[in-house]
Structure formats: C-alpha cells, structure tokens
C-alpha positions in Angstrom: 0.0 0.0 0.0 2.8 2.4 0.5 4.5 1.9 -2.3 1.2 2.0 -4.3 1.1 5.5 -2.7 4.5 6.8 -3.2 3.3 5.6 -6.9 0.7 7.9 -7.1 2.6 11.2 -5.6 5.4 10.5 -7.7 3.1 10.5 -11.0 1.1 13.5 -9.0 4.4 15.4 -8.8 5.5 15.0 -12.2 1.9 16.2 -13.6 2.5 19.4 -11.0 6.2 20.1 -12.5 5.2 21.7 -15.2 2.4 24.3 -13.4 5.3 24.8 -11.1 7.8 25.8 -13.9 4.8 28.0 -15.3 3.8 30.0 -12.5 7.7 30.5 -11.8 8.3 31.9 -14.9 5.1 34.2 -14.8 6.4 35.4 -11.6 10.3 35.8 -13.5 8.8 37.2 -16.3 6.3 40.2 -14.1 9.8 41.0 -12.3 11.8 41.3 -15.4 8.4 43.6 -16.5 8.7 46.1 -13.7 12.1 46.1 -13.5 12.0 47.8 -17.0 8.6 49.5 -16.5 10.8 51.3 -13.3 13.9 51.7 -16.0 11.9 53.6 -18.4 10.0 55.3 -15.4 13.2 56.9 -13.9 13.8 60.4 -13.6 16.4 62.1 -13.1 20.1 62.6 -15.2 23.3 64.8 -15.4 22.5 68.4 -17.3 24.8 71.2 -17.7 22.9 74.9 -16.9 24.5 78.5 -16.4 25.2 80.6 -13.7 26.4 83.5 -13.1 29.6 82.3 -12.1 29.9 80.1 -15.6 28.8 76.5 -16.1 27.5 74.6 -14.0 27.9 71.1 -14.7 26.5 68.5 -11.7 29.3 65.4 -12.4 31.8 68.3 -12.5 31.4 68.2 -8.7 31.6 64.6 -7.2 30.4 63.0 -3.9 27.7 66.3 -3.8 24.4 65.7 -2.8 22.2 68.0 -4.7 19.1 69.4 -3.9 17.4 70.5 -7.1 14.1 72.9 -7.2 12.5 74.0 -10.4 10.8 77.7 -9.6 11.7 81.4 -11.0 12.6 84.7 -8.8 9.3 86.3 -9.5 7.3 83.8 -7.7 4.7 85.3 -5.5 5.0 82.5 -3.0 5.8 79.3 -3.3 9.3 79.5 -4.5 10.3 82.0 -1.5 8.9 79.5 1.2 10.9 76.1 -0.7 13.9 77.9 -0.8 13.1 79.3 3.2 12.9 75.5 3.9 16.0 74.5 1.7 17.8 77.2 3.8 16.7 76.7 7.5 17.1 72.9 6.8 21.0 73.5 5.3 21.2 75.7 8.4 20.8 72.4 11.0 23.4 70.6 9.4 26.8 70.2 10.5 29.9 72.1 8.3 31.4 68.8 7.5 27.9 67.9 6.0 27.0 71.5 4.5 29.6 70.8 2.7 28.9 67.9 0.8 25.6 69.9 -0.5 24.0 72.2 -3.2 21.3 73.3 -3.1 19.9 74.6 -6.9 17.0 76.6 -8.2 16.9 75.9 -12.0 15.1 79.1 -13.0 11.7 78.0 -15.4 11.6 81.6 -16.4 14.7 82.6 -18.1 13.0 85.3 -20.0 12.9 87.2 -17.4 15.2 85.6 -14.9 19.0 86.6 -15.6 21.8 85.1 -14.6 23.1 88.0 -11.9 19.5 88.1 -10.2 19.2 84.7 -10.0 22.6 85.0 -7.8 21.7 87.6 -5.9 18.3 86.0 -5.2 19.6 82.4 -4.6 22.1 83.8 -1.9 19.7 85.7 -0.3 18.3 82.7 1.3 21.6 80.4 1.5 25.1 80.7 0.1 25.2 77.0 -0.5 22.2 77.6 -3.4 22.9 78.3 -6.5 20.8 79.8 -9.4 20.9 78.3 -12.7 18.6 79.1 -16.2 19.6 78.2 -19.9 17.5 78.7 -22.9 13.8 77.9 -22.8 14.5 74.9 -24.7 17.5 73.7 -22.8 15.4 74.5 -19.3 12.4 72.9 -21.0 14.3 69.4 -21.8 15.9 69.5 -18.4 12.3 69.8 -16.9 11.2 66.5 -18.9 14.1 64.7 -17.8 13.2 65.5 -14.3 9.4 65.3 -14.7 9.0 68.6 -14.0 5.7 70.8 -15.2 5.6 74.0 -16.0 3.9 76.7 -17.8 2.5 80.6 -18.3 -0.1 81.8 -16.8 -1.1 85.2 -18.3 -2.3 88.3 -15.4 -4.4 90.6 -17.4 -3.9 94.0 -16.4 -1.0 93.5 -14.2 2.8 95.0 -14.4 4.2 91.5 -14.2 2.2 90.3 -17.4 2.5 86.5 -16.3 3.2 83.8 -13.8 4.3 80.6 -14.1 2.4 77.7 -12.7 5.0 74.8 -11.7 5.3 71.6 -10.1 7.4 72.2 -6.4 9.1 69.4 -5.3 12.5 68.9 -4.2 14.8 66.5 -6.0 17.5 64.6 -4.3 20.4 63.7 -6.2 24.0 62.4 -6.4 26.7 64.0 -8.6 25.3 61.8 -11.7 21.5 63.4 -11.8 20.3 60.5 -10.1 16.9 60.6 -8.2 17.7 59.6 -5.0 14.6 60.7 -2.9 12.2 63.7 -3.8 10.4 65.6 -1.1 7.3 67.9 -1.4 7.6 72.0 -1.1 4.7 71.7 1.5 6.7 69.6 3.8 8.3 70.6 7.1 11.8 72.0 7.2 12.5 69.2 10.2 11.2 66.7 7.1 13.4 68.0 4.4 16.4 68.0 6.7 15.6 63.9 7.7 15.4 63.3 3.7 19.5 64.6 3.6 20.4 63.4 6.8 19.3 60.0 5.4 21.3 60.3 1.9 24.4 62.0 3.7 24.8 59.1 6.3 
C-alpha cells in the first residue's frame, strides 16, 4: 500500500512540474516587467545649466548631494517659502555635512530671470544655493528629464504680465543626476532635513 502510494505522488508530482515551472516563470517574467517599466520610469540625469559664475555642470562636482528645485525669482510664493525650507534645513546641518551639498534653483523663467538676479536671489536665502537658467528649450528638456511641469499663466492688467504655474518638489540627487529621494515644497523643514540626513549618512 505504501509503495502504491509513493506511486501515485510520484506521478502527481510529475503532472505538477510543469504548473510549477509556469507559475515560476510568470512570476520571473512580471519582475523582469517592472524592472523595465521602473527603467523607463526613472527620472532624473546629469545636465549642464549657467550661472552666473559660468557652467554649472552637476558630475563636475563629485560626492555632492544635490538638492534640485524648479521655480523662478518672480514667484509670488511658493518659491520663496521652498527655498526658506531649503535654507533653514541646510542651516541644521553640521559644516562637514554642509559641505557635501548644493542646493539649486533651476530658474523655469529665463526670460525674465538673468543670470546675476538669480545669484543675488539664490544667496539671499543660503550661500550653499545656486541659481541656474539656460534657454527655454534647454530649461524645457531638463524639466522633462526630471518630470517637472511647467507653464504661463497670463495676469491681465497686471505690471508683471505672467506667472508661471510649476510643479514644487525637491529633488535629491547624487553627482550623476540620479533621483535619490524627492520631497514635497509643503513639507516641514524638520522633514526636508531627515530626507538629507538620510542620503548624507
């Protein structure tokens, strides 16, 4: 009776080898499938901007963590509170970490943004940030790369003429472009500075 039975699960077993072998490469092939899906997903990439200072190129600099914002110098609001955040958050660190970062505002308005304003804005709020702007198609392809939105809002009857509407988010990199962590303008100073205690650790 036992061998009749060892019989049976042997036979049983064979039948099941080949569901087995199925179902395992199903499961290989939906990993190989979102590995890819997350390759052609990913953000992020090395770009070379202007400053006042010259070009600013981010593999030119190694072992920086870079903290990337896409905004412009005539923004009412926003912009002014991200980089408040970037700039109290900087302020907590350490010097030894301070100075393993950059902080960057990649100006989405370079009509009207020039390179010496964007300086002299950028340092108001931390000498670590730097202000950076390119042509509108060089700033455009750099926003795509990044997944960034922008675009022009037109102010009737207003001095300024326009606005631009613009995603706000901080970007994380290292000194290749790489997304390493992204944090949102509307969070806390105290939850910016965890993000780049975590990456600088």
């Amino acid at each position: 009776m036992l061998d009749s039975f060892k019989k049976h699960f042997f036979k049983a077993f064979i039948m099941l080898l080949p569901v087995v072998a199925l179902v395992a490469g199903m499961e290989m092939y939906q990993k190989s499938q979102m590995k890819n899906a997350a390759k052609v997903m990913q953000i992020g990439g090395d770009f070379t901007l202007q400053s006042a200072d010259g070009p600013f190129t981010l593999s030119a600099r190694p072992g920086k963590l870079n903290v990337i914002y896409f905004g412009y110098t005539q923004c009412p609001d926003v912009c002014p509170t991200s980089l408040s955040v970037m700039a109290h958050a900087f302020k907590q660190l350490p010097e030894e970490q301070l100075a393993k970062l950059q902080g960057i505002l990649v100006s989405v308005d370079p009509e009207r943004d020039t390179l010496q304003h964007l300086k002299n804005y950028t340092q108001f709020f931390h000498p670590q940030i730097v202000g950076l702007t390119d042509t509108p198609e060089a700033v455009l392809a750099l926003s795509r790369k990044y997944g960034a939105f922008y675009q022009k809002a037109k102010i009737d009857g207003s001095a300024m003429g326009y606005t631009v509407d613009h995603t706000s988010i901080f970007y994380l990199t290292n000194d290749k472009g790489e997304v390493l962590e992204t944090v949102s303008h509307s969070a806390s100073p105290d939850a910016l500075l965890e993000a780049l205690k975590r990456q600088l650790n």
